[in-house]
C-alpha positions in Angstrom: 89.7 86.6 78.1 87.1 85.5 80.0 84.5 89.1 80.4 80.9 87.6 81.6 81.7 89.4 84.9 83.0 92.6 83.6 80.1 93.1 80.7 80.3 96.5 78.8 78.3 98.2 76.0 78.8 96.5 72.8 80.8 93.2 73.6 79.2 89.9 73.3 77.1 88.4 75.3 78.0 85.0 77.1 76.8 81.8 76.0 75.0 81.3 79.2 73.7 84.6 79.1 72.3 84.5 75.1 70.9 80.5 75.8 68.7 82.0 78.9 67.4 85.3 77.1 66.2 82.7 74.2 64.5 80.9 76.3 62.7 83.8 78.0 61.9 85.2 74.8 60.5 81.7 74.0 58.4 81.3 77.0 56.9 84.7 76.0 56.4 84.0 72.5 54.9 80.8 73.6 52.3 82.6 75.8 51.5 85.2 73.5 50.5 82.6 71.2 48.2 80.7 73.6 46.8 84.3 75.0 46.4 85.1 70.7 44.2 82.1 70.5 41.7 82.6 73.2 41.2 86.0 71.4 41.0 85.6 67.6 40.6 83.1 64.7 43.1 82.8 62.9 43.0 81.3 59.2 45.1 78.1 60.6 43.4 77.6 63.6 40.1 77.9 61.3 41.5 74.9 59.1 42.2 72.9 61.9 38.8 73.4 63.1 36.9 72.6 60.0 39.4 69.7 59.8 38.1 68.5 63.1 34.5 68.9 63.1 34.3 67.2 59.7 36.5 64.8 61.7 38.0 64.6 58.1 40.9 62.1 57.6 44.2 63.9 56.7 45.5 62.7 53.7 49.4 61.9 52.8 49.5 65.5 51.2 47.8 67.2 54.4 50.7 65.7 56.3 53.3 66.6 54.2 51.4 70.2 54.0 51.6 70.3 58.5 55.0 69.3 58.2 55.9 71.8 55.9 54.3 74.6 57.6 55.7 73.6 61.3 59.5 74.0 59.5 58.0 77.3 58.6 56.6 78.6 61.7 60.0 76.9 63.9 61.9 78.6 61.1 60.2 82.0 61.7 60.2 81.5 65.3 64.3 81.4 65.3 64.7 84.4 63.1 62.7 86.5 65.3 64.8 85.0 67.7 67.8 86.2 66.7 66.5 89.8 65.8 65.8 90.0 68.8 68.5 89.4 70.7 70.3 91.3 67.6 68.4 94.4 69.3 68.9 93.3 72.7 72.4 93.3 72.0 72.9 96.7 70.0 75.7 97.0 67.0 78.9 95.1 67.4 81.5 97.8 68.5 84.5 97.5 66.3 87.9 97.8 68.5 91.0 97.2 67.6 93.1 93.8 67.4 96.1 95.1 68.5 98.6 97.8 69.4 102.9 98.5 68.4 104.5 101.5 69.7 107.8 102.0 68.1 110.1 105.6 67.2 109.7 104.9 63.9 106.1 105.1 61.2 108.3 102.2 58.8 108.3 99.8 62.1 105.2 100.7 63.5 103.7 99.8 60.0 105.6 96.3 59.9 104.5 95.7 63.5 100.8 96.0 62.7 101.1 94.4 59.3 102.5 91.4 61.0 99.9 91.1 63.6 97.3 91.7 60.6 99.1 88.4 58.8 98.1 86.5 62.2 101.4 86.8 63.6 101.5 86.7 67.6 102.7 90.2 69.5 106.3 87.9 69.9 106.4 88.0 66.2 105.3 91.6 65.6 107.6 93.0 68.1 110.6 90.9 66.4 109.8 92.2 63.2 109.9 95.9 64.7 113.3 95.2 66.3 115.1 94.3 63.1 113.0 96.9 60.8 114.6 99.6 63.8 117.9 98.3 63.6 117.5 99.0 59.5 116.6 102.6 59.9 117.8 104.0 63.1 121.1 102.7 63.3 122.4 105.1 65.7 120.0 103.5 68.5 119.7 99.7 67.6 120.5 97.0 65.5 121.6 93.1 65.0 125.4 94.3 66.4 123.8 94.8 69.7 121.5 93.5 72.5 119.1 93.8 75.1 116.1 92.5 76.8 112.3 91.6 76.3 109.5 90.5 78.8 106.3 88.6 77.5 103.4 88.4 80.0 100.5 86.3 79.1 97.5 87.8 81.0 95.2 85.2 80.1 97.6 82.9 82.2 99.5 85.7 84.5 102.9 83.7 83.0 106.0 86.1 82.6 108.8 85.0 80.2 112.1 87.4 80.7 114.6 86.7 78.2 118.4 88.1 78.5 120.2 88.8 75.2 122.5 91.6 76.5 125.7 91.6 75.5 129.1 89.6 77.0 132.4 90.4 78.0 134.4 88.5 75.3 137.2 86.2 76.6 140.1 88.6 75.7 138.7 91.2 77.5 140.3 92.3 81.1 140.3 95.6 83.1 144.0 96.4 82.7 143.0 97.0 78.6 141.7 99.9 79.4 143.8 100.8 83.0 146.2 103.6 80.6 143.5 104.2 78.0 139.7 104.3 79.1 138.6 105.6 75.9 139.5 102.3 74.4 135.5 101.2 75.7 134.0 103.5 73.8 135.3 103.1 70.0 137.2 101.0 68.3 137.4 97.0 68.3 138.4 97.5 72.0 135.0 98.3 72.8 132.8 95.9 71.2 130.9 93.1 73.4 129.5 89.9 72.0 126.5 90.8 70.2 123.0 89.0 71.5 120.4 90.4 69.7 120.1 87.9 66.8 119.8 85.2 69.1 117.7 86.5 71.4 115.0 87.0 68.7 115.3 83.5 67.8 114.9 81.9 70.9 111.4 84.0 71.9 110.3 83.5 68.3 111.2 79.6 68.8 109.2 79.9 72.2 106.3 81.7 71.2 106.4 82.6 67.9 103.2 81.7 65.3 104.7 83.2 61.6 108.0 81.6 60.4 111.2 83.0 61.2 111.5 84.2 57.5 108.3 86.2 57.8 109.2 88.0 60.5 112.9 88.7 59.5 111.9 89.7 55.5 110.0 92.7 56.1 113.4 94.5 57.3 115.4 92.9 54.6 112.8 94.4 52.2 113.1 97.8 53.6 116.6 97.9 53.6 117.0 96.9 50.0 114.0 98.6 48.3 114.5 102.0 50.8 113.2 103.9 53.6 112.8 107.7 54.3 115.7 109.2 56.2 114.1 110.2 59.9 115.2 113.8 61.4 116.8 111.5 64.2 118.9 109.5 61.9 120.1 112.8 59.8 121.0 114.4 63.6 123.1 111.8 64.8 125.0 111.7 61.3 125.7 114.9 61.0 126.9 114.1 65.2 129.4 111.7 63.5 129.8 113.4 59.7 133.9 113.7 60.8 134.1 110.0 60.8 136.1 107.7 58.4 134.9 107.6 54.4 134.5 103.7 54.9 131.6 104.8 57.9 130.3 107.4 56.2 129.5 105.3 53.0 127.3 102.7 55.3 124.8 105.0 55.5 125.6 107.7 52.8 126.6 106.0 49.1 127.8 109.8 47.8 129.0 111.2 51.3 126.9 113.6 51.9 124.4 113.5 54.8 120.9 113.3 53.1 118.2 115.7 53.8 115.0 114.6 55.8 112.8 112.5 53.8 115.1 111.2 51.5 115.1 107.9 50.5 117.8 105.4 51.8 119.3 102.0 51.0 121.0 99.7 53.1 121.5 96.8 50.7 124.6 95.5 52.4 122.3 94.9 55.2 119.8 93.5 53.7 121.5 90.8 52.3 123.1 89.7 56.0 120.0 90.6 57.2 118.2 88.0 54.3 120.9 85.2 55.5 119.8 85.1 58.6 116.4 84.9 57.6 116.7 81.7 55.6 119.6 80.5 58.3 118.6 81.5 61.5 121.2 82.9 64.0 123.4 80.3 63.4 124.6 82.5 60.3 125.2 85.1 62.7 127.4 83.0 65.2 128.6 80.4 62.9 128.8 81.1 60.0 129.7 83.5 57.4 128.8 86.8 59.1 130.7 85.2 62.2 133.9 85.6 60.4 133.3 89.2 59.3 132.7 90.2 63.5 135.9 88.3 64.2 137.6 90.6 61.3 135.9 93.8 62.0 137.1 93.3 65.9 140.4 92.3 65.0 139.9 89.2 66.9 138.8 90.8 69.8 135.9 88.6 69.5 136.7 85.0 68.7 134.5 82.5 67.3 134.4 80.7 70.5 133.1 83.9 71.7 130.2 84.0 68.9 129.1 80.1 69.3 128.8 80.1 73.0 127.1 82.9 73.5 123.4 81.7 74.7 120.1 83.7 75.8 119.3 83.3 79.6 116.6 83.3 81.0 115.8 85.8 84.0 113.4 85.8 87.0 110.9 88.6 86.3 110.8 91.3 89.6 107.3 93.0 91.0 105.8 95.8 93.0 102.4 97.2 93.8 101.9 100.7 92.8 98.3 101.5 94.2 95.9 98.6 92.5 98.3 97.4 89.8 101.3 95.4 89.7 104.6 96.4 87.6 106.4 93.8 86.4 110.2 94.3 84.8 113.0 91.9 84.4 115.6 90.9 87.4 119.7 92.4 87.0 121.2 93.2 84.8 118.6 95.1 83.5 117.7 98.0 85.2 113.9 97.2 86.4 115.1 97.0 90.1 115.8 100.9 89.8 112.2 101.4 88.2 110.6 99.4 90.6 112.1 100.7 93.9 110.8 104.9 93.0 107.5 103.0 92.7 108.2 101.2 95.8 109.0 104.5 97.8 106.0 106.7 96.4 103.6 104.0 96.7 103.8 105.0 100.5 102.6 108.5 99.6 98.8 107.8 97.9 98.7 110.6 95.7 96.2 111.7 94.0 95.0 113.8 91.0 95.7 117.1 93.1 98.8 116.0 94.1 100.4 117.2 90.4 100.3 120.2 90.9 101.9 120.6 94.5 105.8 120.8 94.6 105.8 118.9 97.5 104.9 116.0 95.3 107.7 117.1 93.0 110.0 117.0 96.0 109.4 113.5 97.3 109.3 112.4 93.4 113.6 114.1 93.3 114.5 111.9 96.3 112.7 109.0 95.2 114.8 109.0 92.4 117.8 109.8 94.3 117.3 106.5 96.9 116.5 104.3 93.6 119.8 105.5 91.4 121.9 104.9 94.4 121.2 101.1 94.6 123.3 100.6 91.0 126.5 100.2 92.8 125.0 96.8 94.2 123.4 95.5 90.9 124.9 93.6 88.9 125.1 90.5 86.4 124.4 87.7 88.9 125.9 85.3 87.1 129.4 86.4 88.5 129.4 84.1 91.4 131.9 86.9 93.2 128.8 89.3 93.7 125.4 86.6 93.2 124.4 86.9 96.6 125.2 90.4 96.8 123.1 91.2 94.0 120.4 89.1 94.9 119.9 90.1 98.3 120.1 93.8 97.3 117.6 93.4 94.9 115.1 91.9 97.4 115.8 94.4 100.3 115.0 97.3 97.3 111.9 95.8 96.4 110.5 95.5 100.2 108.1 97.5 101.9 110.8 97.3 105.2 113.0 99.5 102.5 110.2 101.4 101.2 109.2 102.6 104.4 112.2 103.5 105.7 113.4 105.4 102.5 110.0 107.3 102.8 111.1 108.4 106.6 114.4 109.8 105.7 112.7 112.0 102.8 110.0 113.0 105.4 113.0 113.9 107.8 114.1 116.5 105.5 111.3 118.9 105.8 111.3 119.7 101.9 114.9 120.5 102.4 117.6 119.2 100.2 121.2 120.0 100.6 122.8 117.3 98.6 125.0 115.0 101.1 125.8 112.1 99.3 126.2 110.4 102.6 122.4 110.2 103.0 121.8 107.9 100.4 122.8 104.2 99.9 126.8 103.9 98.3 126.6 103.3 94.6 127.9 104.2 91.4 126.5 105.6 87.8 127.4 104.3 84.6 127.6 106.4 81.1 124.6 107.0 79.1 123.4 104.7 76.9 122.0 106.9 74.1 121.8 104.1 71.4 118.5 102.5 72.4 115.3 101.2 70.7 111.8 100.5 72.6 109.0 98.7 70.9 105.6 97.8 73.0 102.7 95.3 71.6 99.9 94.1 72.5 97.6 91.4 70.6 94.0 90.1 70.7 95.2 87.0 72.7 96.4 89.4 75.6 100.0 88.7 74.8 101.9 91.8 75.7 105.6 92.2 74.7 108.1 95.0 76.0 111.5 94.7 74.5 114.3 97.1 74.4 117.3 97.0 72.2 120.8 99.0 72.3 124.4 99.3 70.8 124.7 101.8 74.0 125.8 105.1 72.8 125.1 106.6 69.3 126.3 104.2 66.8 127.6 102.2 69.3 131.6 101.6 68.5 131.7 103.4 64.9 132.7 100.0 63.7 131.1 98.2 60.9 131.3 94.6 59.5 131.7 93.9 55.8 128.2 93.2 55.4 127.1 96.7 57.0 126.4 95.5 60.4 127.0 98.2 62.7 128.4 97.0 66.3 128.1 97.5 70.0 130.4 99.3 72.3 128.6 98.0 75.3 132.1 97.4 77.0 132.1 100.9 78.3 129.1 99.7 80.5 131.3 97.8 82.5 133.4 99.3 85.8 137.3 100.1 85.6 138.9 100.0 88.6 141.2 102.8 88.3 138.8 105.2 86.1 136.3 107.3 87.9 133.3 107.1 85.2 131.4 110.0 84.0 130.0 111.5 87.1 133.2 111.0 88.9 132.4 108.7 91.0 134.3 105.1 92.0 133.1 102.3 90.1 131.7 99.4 91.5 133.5 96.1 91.9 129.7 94.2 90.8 130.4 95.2 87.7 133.6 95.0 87.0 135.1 93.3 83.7 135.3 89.4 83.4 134.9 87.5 80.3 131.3 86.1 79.6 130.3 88.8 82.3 127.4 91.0 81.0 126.9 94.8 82.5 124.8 96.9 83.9 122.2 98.1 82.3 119.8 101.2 82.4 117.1 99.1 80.4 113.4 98.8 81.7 110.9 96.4 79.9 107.8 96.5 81.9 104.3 95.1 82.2 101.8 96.7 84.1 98.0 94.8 85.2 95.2 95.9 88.0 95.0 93.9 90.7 91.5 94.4 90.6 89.9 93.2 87.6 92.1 91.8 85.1 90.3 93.4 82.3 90.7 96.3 84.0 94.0 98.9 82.9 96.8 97.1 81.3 100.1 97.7 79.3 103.4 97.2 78.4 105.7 100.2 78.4 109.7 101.1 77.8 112.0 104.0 77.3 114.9 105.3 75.7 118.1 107.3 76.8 119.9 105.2 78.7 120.3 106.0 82.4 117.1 108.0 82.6 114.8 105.6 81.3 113.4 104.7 84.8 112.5 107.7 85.7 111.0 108.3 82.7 108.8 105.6 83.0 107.8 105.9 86.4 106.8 109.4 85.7 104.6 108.5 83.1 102.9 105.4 85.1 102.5 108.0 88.5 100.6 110.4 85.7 98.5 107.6 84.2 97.9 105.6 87.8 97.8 109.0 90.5 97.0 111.9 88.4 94.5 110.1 86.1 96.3 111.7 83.5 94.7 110.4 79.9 97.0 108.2 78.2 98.8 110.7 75.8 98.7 113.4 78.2 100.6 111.6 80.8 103.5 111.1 78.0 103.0 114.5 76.7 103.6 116.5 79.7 107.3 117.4 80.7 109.4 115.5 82.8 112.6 116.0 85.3 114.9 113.8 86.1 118.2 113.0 88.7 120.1 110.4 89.2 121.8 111.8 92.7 125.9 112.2 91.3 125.1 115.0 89.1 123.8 117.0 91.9 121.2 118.6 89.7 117.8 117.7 88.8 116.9 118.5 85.1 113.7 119.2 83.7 112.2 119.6 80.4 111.4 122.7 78.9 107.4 123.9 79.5 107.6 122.2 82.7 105.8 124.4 85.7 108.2 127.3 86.4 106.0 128.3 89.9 107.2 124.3 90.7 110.9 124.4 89.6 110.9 128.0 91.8 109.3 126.3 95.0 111.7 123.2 94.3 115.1 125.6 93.8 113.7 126.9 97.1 114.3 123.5 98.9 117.4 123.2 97.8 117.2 120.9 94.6 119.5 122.2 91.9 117.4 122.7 88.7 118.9 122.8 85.5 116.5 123.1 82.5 117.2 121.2 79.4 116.1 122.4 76.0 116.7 118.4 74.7 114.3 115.6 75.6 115.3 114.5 78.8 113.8 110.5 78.3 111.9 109.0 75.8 108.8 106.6 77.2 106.7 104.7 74.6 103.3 101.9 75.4 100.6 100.5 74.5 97.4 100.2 76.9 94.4 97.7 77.0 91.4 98.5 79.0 88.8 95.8 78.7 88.8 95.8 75.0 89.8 99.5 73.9 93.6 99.5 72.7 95.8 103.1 72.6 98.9 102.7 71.6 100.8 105.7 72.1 104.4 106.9 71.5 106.7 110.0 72.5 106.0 113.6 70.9 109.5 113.7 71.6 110.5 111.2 68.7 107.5 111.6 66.3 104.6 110.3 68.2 104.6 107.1 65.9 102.3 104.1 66.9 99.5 102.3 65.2 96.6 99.8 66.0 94.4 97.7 63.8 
């Protein structure tokens, strides 16, 4: 990146810059040297001068003798040169290369060890997804899918690439008309996994390690063992009532093993080593093919497997104050992120602002305008709802919407008294706990933010033969004679059709000043399914408004509501003179003792890199 016009202590000079403080320095050195003559005699200038007046002839060796003492004194003349400038310039300050933010230490560690190998922040953040999948199975893995954007800011190009999961071509709403539980475990519930190929084709695009590179470090970890995270051993002792032939995935003896034990996934890591010297194909046609098909019980065909393919997606923008957030178009769930920027954009706050409920207030129905919009979002490839989707995802992201959002919350004079009717018509989807965010940035300013998910924890409770644990990503589609969770009528955009992919809470984002592109930037992501955009937008208004420092603004506690619940939650610690003012104006606060959302980055400002993950799930992120 280009910094001549942004210069700060300790960076390099330009070239421009360093040629015309040489040549200063030699006009004064010149000068010197003339002034230095008129003064004093030096013992060469003596020479010369008894040379002269002896008008002396020089001889072969005298020539060879001037020659040798001009190389000395140009020779000199350079070195002092350079020290010079040297002290001009001041010690190099030594920053970091790059940043990963992952839940885990094991993936963070491969991440930066990747990017230390010369691997791009693609290649780091593929080798984070599959280490995650290895040892927090009960968020991510290979049997599921998701989404990553890659913004080059040297360019200002965006690359969204779509590897959430499909509707299989024997799915169909009346499956699940008598028995809705059937989308949430079983073979029933499984959707066409994407992840495998999703890595492949943004490695293939921008990838600078082989594929084998970045795949082995997870095979290794799964073979050779890996320390059993409080996370992992909390969601299996969630599921300890499960089947033998589960329980023996992830626990050889059957028993749930203690924090900090070491674990083995060898099973996986063989798959896992296939596909590293066969590429997805081994995963969609080939031998671990068959073993989906079985574990399914042909649910999922082959035909299914070998036509799945990665799309790619038009990225969506806002302005929030001087920066620009970028996320990824439907289905991923960036539309809902960027519309609560949209509306508080409107409302300039400011470092003061934080501690007002008022603030708190407008922040509530921000998030209660945004949430609504999910009945008209959708997979736009259904060409039923295209144009619906489309055009409600422009309207959302306008200022025209923005503005007249802002003027209904005003209208309410800090009063709230929960009637559905003044917000848009929409409808909420179940909680997609089973979700994995990893965030890099490298020393060629490409940033990566890629989130995976088998949607809840350990997604369908099914498992192939080799130990791959799969999705159940069908529950994240509508049924038409189900209320979902909240009790709320689903919506016909997302509705079940084969090779349809659903709705989705996930929110990959970039942010970059619109000021000076050296200025503030990162990539950011969450975890928890449906709250993941508020999360996020919570954390950016604490950075970007409140001037929050960068683990402070992920540190503090958050709130969150989606409008059905009619309740607002908020995280233990949070300002109890707030939540009174704010139960005051009629918002129904309900504390939580759990982590509400999980938010994870990694910044760049000028040079300095932070990476910075959640307290809530270890605080584990590295640079190098």
């Amino acid at each position: 990146m280009d910094t001549t016009t942004n210069q700060v202590p300790g960076a390099e000079l330009s070239g421009e810059n360093a040629r015309t403080i040489e040549n200063e320095m030699k006009s004064s050195i010149s000068a010197n040297e003339a002034s230095s003559n008129r003064r004093e005699m030096t013992p060469l200038k003596k020479a010369k001068e008894l040379l002269a007046s002896s008008n002396v002839k020089l001889s072969e060796q005298m020539q060879g003798l001037k020659v040798i003492l001009g190389v000395t004194i140009s020779s000199g003349l350079i070195v002092t040169i350079a020290l010079i400038v040297s002290i001009y310039q001041g010690d190099p300050e030594v920053l970091p290369h790059g940043g990963c933010s992952t839940a885990t230490p094991h993936c963070s560690t491969i991440c930066a060890e990747t990017l230390k190998k010369g691997g791009n922040a693609v290649d780091a953040s593929i080798a984070a997804t599959f280490c995650i999948g290895v040892v927090n199975p009960h968020h991510s893995g290979i049997g599921g899918g998701g989404f990553m954007l890659v913004h080059n800011h040297k360019s200002m190009e965006n690359t969204a690439f779509d590897f959430r999961e499909t509707a299989p071509r024997a799915a169909h709403p009346s499956i699940y008309e008598n028995n809705p539980k059937l989308s949430i475990k079983g073979p029933y519930s499984v959707a066409v996994p994407g992840e495998v190929k999703g890595m492949e084709a943004a490695h293939k695009e921008f990838g600078r390690l082989s594929w084998s590179e970045v795949v082995m470090p997870a095979v290794k970890l799964a073979r050779n063992g890996f320390v059993a995270s409080e996370s992992f051993v909390k969601n299996m002792e969630m599921v300890q009532d499960e089947s033998a032939e589960f329980l023996a995935a992830f626990t050889p003896d059957g028993k749930i093993p203690p924090v900090g034990e070491i674990m083995y996934r060898k099973d996986l890591a063989n798959a896992l080593e296939t596909i590293a010297n066969e590429g997805a194909d081994a995963f969609y046609n080939g031998s671990l093919s068959l073993e989906i098909v079985k574990a399914t019980k042909k649910f999922i065909s082959l035909e299914d497997l070998r036509e799945y393919s990665v799309i790619k997606r038009d990225t969506v923008s806002t302005t929030y104050g001087d920066h620009a957030v970028l996320s990824i178009a439907p289905p991923s769930g960036g539309v809902i992120l960027l519309s609560i920027l949209n509306i508080l954009n409107g409302y300039h706050f400011g470092p003061a602002d934080q501690h007002s409920p008022k603030t708190y207030f407008k922040l509530i129905e921000a998030f209660k305008y945004a949430y609504a919009q999910r009945g008209s979002l959708g997979d736009p490839s259904d060409r039923e709802f295209r144009e619906k989707i489309m055009n409600s995802t422009n309207y959302f992201l306008s200022h025209e919407a923005a503005k007249t959002i802002r003027e209904k919350i005003n209208s309410m004079n800090y009063t709230s008294d929960y009637n559905i009717s003044r917000y848009m018509p929409s409808s909420v989807f179940r909680e997609d706990k089973g979700t994995a965010h990893v965030s890099v940035i490298d020393n060629d300013e490409l940033m990566v933010s890629v989130t995976t998910t088998i949607n809840t924890w350990f997604g369908s409770h099914l498992l192939t033969k080799s130990g791959i644990l799969l999705n159940n990503e069908m529950d994240d589609f509508s049924t038409s004679k189900h209320l979902n969770y909240f009790d709320i009528p689903p919506s016909q955009v997302n509705d079940i059709k084969p090779g349809k992919r659903p709705q989705s809470s996930v929110v990959p984002a970039i942010v970059h000043s619109l000021r000076a592109p050296c200025d503030l930037r990162l990539t950011i992501g969450g975890t928890n399914g449906s709250k993941i955009p508020s999360g996020i937008a919570e954390v950016l208004i604490n950075i970007l408004s409140f001037k929050m420092d960068l683990q402070t603004a992920v540190n503090v506690p958050r709130l969150h509501n989606q409008l059905f619940t009619n309740m607002t939650e908020y995280e233990t610690n949070f300002n109890e003179t707030i939540v009174k003012a704010l139960s005051r104006m009629g918002q129904n606060m309900v504390k939580q003792k759990k982590a509400i959302n999980i938010v994870q980055f990694v910044a760049k400002n000028y040079s300095a890199i932070t990476a910075v993950s959640d307290h809530r799930k270890g605080n584990y992120s590295t640079v190098y």
